[in-house]
C-alpha positions in Angstrom: 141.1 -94.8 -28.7 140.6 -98.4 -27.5 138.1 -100.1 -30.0 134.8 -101.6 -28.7 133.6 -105.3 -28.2 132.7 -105.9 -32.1 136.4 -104.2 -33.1 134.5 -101.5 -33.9 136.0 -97.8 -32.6 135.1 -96.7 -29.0 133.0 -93.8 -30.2 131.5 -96.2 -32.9 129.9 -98.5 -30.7 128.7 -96.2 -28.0 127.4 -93.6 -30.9 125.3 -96.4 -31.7 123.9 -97.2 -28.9 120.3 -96.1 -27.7 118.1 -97.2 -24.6 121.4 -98.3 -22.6 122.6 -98.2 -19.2 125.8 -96.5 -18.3 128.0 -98.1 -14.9 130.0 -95.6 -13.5 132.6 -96.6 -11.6 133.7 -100.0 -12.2 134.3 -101.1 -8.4 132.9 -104.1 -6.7 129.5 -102.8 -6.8 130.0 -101.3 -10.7 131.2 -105.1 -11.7 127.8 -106.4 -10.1 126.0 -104.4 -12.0 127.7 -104.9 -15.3 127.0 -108.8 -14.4 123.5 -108.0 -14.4 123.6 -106.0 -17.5 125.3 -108.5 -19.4 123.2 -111.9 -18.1 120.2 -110.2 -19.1 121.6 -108.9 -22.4 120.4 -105.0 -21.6 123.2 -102.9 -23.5 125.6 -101.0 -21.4 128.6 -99.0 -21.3 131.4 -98.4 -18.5 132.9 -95.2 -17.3 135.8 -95.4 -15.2 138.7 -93.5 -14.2 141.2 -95.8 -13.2 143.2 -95.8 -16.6 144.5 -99.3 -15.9 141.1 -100.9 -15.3 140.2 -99.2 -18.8 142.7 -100.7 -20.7 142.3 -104.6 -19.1 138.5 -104.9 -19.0 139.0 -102.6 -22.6 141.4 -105.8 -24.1 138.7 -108.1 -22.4 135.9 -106.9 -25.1 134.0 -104.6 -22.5 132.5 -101.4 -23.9 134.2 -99.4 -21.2 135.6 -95.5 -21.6 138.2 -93.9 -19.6 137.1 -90.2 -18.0 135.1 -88.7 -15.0 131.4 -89.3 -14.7 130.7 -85.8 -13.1 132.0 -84.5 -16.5 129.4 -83.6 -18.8 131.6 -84.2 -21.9 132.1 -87.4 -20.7 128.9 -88.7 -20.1 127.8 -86.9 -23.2 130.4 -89.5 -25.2 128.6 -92.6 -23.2 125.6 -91.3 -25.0 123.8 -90.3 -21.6 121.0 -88.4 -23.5 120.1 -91.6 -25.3 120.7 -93.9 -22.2 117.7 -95.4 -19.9 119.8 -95.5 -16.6 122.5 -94.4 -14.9 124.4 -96.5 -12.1 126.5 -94.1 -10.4 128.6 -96.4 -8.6 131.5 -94.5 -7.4 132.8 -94.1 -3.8 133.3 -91.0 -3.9 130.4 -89.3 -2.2 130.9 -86.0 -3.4 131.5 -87.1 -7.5 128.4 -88.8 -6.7 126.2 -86.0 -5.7 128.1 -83.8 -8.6 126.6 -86.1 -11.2 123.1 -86.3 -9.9 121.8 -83.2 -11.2 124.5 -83.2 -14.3 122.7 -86.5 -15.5 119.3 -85.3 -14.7 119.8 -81.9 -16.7 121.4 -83.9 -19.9 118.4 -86.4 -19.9 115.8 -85.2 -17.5 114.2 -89.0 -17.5 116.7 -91.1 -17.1 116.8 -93.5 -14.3 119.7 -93.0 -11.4 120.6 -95.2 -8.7 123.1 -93.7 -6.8 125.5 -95.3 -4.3 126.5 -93.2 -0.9 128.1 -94.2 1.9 126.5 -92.3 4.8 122.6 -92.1 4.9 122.8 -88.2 5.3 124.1 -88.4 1.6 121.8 -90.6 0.5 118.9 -88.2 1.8 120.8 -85.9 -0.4 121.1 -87.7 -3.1 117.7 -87.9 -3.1 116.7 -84.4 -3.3 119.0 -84.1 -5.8 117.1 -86.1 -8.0 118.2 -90.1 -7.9 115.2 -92.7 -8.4 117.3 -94.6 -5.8 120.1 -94.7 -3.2 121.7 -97.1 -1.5 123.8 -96.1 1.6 126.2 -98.6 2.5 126.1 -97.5 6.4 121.7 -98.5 6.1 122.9 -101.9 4.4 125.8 -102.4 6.8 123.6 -102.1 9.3 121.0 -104.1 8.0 123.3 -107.1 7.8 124.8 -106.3 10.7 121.8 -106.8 12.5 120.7 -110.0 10.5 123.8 -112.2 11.6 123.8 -110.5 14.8 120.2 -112.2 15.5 121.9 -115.5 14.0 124.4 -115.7 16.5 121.7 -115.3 19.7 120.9 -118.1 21.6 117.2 -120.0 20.9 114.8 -118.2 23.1 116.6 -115.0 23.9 115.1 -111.7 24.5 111.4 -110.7 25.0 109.6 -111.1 21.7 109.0 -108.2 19.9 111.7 -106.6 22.2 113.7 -103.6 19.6 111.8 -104.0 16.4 
């Protein structure tokens, strides 16, 4: 077992923490998260899969465990009945719907923001029971049209044409 940030054991560190926010999945969108996490000094934990990523952001004194966040014994170890919220940041869809209701029945009132791809997941991630969702096709697409109106000529279109 890789030891945590204070050289402490793994188990240690996360045993003793209370009140935290777990990442899960430690993608692009994970790692933002994480940044926020650690500017603001909120106490978190990482769980990721990718046994690689483990062991180098492990070495780099991040509190980070290796396993699947739609497995309960897993999330039990990052001390998810303890824990304030829950970034499910996978890209898997489907893991991400799996650990909806799997984090909501081990702490019924923790926070989860959920990441989803297609909006018809989101809206089932919702019933499922996340606080939030963000689809990336709604934020695509919400970008998409941004620059697209930057790149239109002064003056073009009828106002208030296709809002």
């Amino acid at each position: 077992m890789e030891p945590g940030p204070d050289g402490q054991p793994l188990e240690q560190a996360l045993a003793a923490m209370t009140g935290h926010a777990i990442v899960a999945g430690f993608g692009i969108p994970g790692r933002e998260v994480a940044n926020l996490f650690a500017s603001t000094h909120f106490p978190y934990c990482v769980v990721e899969m990718n046994p690689a990523t483990v062991h180098r952001c492990a070495d780099g004194g991040l509190l980070i465990l290796q396993g699947d966040a739609t497995d309960e014994q897993t999330l039990l170890k990052a001390g998810i009945q303890r824990a304030a919220v829950l970034a499910l940041a996978m890209p898997n869809e489907q893991a991400v719907l799996k650990g909806i209701p799997l984090a909501r029945r081990l702490n019924p009132n923790i926070r989860i923001l959920a990441r989803c791809r297609h909006v018809s997941t989101a809206m089932e991630a919702t019933k499922l029971g996340a606080d939030d969702v963000l689809s990336e096709e709604q934020v695509v697409a919400q970008e998409f049209r941004r620059k697209m109106a930057a790149m239109l000529p002064e003056g073009a279109g009828v106002p208030g044409a296709g809002e």
